[in-house]
N, C-alpha and C positions, 0 to 999 in steps of 0.2 A: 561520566558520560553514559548516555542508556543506548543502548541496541534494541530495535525491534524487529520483527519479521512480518511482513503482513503480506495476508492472502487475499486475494479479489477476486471475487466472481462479478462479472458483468452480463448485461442482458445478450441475450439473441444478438449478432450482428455488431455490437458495439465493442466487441473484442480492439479492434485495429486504431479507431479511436480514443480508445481508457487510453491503450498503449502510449501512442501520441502524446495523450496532456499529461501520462505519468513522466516521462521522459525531459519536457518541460519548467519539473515541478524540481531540480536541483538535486531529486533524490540521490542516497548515496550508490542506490543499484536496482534496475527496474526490471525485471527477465520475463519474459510469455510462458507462458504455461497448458498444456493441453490437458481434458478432463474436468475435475472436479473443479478446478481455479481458473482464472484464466491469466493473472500475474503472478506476478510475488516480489516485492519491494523489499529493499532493506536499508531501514531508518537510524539515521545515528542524530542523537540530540543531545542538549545538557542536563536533561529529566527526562523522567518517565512522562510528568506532567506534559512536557511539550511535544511528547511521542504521540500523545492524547489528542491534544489539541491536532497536528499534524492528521491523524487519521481521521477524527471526527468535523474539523471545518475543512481539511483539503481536498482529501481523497474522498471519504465518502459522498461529499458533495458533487464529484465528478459526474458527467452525466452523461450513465450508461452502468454506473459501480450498482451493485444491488445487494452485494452482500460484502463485509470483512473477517475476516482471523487474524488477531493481532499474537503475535509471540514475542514474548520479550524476555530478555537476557535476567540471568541473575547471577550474583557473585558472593562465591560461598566464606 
């Protein structure tokens, strides 16, 4: 299983909204954030590959998402 972390910044005003459709979106944990981010999600998949997929066709397609920071787990 992969674990990721991903950060979201959204535009101006669309904070409350990302929120909403992240929440929606099944994730395993979606929390607000003030400052530099404005969420911070946390992904658990059966790859890293579909950690991928997940941020680049679901979330960044959001709209109001403008930027990502994805962190992902590693095991030593």
């Amino acid at each position: 299983m992969a674990i990721a972390y991903v950060l979201i910044t959204t535009a101006p005003g669309q904070d409350k909204s990302v929120y909403d459709t992240l929440l929606q979106m099944g994730l395993s944990e979606v929390n607000e954030l003030s400052g530099e981010y404005s969420a911070i999600v946390k992904i658990e998949a059966s790859s890293h590959i579909k950690v991928g997929e997940i941020v680049v066709n679901r979330i960044r397609t959001i709209k109001g998402v403008i930027d990502t920071k994805t962190l992902t787990g590693i095991k030593f």
